[in-house]
C-alpha positions in Angstrom: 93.1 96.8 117.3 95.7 94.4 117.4 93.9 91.2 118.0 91.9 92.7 114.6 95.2 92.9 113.2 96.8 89.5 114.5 93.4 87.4 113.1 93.3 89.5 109.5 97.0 88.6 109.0 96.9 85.0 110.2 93.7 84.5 107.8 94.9 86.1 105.2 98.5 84.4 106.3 96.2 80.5 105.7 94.6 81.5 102.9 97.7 82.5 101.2 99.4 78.8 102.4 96.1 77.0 100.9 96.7 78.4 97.4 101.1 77.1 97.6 99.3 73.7 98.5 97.5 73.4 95.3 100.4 74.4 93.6 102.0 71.2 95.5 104.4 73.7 97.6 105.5 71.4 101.1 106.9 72.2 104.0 106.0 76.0 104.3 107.4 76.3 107.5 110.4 76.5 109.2 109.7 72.9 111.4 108.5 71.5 108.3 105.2 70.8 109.3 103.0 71.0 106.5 99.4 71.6 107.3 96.7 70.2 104.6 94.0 71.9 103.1 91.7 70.9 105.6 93.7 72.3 108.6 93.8 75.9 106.3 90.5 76.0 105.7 89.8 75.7 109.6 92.4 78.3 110.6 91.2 80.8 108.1 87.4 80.5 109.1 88.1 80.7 112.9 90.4 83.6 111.8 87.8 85.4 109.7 85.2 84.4 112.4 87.3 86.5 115.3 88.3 89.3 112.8 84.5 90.1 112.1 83.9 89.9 116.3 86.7 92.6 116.7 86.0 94.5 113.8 82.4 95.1 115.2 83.6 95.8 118.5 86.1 98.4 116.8 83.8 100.1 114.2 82.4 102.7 116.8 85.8 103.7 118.0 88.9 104.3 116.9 91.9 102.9 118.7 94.8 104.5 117.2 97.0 103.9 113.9 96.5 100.3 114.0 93.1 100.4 113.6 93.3 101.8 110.4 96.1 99.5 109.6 94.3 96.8 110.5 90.9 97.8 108.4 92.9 98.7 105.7 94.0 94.6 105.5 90.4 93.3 106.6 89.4 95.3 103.6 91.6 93.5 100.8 91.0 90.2 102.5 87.5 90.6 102.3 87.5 92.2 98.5 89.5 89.4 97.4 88.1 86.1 98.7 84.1 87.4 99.3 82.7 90.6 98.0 83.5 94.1 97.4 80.6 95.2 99.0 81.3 93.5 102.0 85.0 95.0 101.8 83.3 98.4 101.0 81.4 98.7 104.6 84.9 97.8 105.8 86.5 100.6 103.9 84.3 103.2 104.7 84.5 102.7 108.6 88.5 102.8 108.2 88.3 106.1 106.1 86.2 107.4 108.3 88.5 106.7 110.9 91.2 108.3 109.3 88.8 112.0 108.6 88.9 111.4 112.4 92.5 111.6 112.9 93.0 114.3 110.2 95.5 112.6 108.1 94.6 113.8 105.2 95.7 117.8 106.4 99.3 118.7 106.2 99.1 120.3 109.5 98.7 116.9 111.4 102.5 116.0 110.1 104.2 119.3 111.7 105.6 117.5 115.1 105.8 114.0 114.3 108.8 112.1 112.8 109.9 111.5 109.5 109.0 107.5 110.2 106.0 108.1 111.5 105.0 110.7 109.3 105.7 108.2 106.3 103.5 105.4 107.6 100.6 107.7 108.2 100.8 109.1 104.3 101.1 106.0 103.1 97.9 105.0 105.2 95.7 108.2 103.7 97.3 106.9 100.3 95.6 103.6 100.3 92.9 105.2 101.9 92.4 107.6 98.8 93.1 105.1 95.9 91.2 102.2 97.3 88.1 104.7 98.0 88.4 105.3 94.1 88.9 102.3 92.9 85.6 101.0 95.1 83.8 103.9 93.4 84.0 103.0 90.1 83.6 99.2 91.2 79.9 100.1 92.8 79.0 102.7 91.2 79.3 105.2 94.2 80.3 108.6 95.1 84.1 108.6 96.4 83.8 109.5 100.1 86.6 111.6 99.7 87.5 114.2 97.7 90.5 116.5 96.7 89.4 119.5 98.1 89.1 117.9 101.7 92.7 117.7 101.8 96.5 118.6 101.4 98.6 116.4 102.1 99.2 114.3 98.4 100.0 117.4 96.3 102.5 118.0 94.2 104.1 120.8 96.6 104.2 117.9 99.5 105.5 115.0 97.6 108.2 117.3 96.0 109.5 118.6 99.7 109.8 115.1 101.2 112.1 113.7 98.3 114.2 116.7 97.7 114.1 116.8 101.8 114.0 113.4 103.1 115.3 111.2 100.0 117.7 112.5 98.3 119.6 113.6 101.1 120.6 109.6 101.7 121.5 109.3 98.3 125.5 108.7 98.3 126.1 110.2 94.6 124.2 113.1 94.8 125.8 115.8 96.6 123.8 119.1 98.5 124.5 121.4 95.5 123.0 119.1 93.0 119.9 118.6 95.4 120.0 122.6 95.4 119.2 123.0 91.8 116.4 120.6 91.8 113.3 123.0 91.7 110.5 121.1 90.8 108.5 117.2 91.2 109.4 116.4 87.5 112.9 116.9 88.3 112.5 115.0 91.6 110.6 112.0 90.7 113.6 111.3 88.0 116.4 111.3 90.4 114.6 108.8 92.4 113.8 106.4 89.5 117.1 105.4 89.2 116.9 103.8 92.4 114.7 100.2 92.9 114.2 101.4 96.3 112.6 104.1 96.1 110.1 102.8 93.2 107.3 102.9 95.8 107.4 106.6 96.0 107.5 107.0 92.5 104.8 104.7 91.4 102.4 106.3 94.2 102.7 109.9 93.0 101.9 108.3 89.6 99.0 106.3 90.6 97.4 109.0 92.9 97.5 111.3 89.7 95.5 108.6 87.7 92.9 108.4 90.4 92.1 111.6 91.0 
């Protein structure tokens, strides 16, 4: 999984540096080399060329978190420089990886840590959106639906800010956390804070989905 990952990021990575050139961007780099258009375009097809070998060798077996990861970014690559349906055959091995590991089920996040647990959410977050938004694109059934899971609901997003985020808030104080008894309440504490916008906008866009 992470040679997938390595060659998804270092196409994506040349594809990114082809569109600074046009906007007549130099020196890119640290060492100031500053590869031309031609040199880019040759990166990113031997790139996309070795992604595609290890995505096939990958798409029967899932090799852990990265996988996913790594699918996940092949899938956006792919949707944005060639076709969705392409990117959809992608998408629905990574989701199906991810059923596999059950990260859609609270119960998978009871003996993990907090880090870890917040990468894997995040994971069956894009998981869920993108599925979505690939449905309405084609014109397909979502693969997944809410009743296959529990782990984005209103009960779980409330617990991990009043319980992981607001406790490293420095003017808050545990009394004030206390008498916040709902996500309305929750989600507004953490809006004052650009850090925390991510988690904010996700609840937001997960309810628009659905």
């Amino acid at each position: 999984p992470e040679s997938l990952l390595l060659n998804v990021c270092l196409c994506a990575g040349a594809n990114a540096t082809e569109a600074l050139l046009i906007n007549e961007a130099e020196f890119v780099r640290k060492d100031r080399y500053s590869p031309s258009r031609f040199d880019l375009a040759v990166i990113e097809n031997n790139m996309l060329l070795n992604a595609m070998y290890y995505y096939h060798k990958l798409s029967m077996l899932c090799s852990g978190i990265t996988t996913v990861q790594a699918l996940l970014l092949f899938t956006r690559y792919l949707a944005d420089n060639l076709t969705t349906e392409l990117a959809d055959d992608v998408l629905t091995t990574a989701v199906k990886f991810a059923v596999d590991m059950r990260l859609g089920l609270k119960s998978y996040y009871c003996d993990i840590t907090n880090d870890e647990c917040l990468i894997k959410r995040r994971l069956w977050w894009h998981c869920f959106c993108i599925d979505k938004k690939y449905s309405l694109i084609l014109s397909r059934p979502p693969l997944l639906h809410e009743t296959e899971m529990d782990v984005l609901t209103d009960e779980n997003y409330y617990k991990f800010i009043k319980l992981e985020v607001l406790p490293k808030l420095s003017d808050i104080t545990p009394k004030e956390i206390e008498q916040i008894h709902d996500i309305k309440l929750a989600l507004n504490e953490i809006a004052r804070y650009s850090e925390y916008i991510p988690y904010f906008m996700s609840y937001f866009i997960y309810r628009l989905v659905k």
